[in-house]
C-alpha positions in Angstrom: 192.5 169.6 118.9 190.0 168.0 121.3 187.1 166.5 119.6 184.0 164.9 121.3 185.5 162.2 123.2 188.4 161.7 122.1 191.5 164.0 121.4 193.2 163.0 118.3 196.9 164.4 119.3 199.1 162.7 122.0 198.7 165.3 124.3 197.2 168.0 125.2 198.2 171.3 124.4 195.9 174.1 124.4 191.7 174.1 125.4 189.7 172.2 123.9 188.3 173.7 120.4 185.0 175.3 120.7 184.9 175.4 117.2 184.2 171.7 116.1 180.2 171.6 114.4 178.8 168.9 116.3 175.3 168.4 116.2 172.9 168.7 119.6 171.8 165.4 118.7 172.9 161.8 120.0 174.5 159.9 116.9 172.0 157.0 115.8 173.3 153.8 118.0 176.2 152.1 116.2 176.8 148.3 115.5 177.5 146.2 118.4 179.2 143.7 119.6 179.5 141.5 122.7 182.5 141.7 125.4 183.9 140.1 127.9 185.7 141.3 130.6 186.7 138.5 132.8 183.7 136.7 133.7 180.8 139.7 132.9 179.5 140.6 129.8 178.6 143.4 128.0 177.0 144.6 124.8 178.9 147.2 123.7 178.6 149.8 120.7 182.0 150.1 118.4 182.9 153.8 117.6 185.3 153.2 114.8 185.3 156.1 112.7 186.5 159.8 113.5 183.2 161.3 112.9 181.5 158.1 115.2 184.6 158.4 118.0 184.1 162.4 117.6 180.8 162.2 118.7 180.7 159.4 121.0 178.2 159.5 124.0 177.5 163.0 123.2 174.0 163.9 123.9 172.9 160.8 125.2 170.7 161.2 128.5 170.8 156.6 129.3 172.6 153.9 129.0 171.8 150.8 130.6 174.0 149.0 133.1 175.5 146.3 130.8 176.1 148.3 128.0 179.0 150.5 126.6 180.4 152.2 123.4 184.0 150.7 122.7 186.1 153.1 120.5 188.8 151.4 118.5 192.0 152.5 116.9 193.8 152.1 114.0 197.1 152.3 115.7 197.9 153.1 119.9 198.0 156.2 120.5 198.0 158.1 124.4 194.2 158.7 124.2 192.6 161.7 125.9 189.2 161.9 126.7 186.4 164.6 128.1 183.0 165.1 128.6 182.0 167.7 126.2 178.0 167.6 125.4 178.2 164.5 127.7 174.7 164.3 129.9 175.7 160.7 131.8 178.5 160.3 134.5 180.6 157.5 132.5 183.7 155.7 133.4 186.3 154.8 130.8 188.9 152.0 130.9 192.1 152.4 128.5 192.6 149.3 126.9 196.1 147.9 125.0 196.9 146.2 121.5 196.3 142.9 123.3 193.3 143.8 125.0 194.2 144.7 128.7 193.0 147.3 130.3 196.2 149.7 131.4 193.5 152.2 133.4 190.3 152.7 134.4 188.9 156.5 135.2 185.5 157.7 136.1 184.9 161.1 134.3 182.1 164.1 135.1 179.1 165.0 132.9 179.6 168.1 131.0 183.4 168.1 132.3 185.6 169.3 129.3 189.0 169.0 131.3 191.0 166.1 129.2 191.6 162.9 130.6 194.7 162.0 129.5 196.0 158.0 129.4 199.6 157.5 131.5 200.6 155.5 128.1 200.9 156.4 124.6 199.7 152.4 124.0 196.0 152.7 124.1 194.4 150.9 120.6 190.7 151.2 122.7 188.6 152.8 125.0 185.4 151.4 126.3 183.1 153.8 128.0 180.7 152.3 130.7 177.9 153.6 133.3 179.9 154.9 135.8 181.0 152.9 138.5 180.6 149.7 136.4 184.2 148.2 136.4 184.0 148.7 140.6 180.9 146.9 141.0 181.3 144.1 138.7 184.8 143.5 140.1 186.8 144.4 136.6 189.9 145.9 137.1 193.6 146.9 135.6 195.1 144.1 133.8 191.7 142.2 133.0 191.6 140.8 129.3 188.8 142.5 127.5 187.6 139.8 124.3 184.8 139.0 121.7 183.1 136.5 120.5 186.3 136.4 117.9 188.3 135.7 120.7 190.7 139.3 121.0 190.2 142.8 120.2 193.1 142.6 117.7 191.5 139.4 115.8 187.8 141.3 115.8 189.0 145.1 115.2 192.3 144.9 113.1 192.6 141.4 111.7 195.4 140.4 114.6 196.0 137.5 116.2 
């Protein structure tokens, strides 16, 4: 089943559910955190929870240029994405246990085909304005890290 964002199955295999009650409203903005990718920063919101990573970007009509929504995993998965209720064109970068990001993908506003990872080892998925990893020069195999030092330390009490 497709949901918001994110499609909780490892692949997909039929439309995506038009039967999911989501709200027409943007969810209140989540906790945040600051990243690093490489040299840039960002300030990033953390979608941890079904319902938060269900609902995602959904409904939001900005998002300003340093700033992202970060949806972490309890365990990898091959994460599949679309733009269901989504007003802002967004690029999403997969992103491994140890914080590296495997792919980057821009994605349509409104577009409801999946975008399905090439692996099945995606523990997050940061969502950015779109066109943000070209022009700040952050591509595959950058090390995404907090404050805490790696997503695995800050999000699931790794190393």
């Amino acid at each position: 089943m497709f949901v918001g964002c994110d499609n909780f199955e490892k692949a997909p295999a039929a439309p995506p559910a038009q039967n999911q009650p989501v709200s027409g409203q943007p969810q209140p903005k989540l906790q945040t955190v600051k990243l690093w990718l490489g040299p840039q920063e960002m300030m990033a919101e953390v979608a941890r929870t079904p319902s938060q990573i269900q609902k995602g970007m959904m409904f939001r009509k900005e998002m300003a240029e340093h700033e992202g929504m970060l949806f972490v995993f309890p365990q990898p998965r091959r994460a599949s994405f679309w733009m269901k209720n989504t007003l802002i064109p967004l690029s999403c970068a997969y992103i491994d246990a140890e914080g590296i990001i495997l792919e980057i993908r821009d994605m349509k506003p409104l577009d409801e085909t999946p975008i399905v990872a090439a692996s099945d080892q995606v523990s997050y998925v940061l969502e950015t304005k779109q066109g943000w990893f070209e022009r700040n020069k952050v591509g595959v195999g950058a090390v995404v890290r907090t404050e805490r030092g790696s997503l695995a330390k800050s999000f699931l009490g790794g190393r």
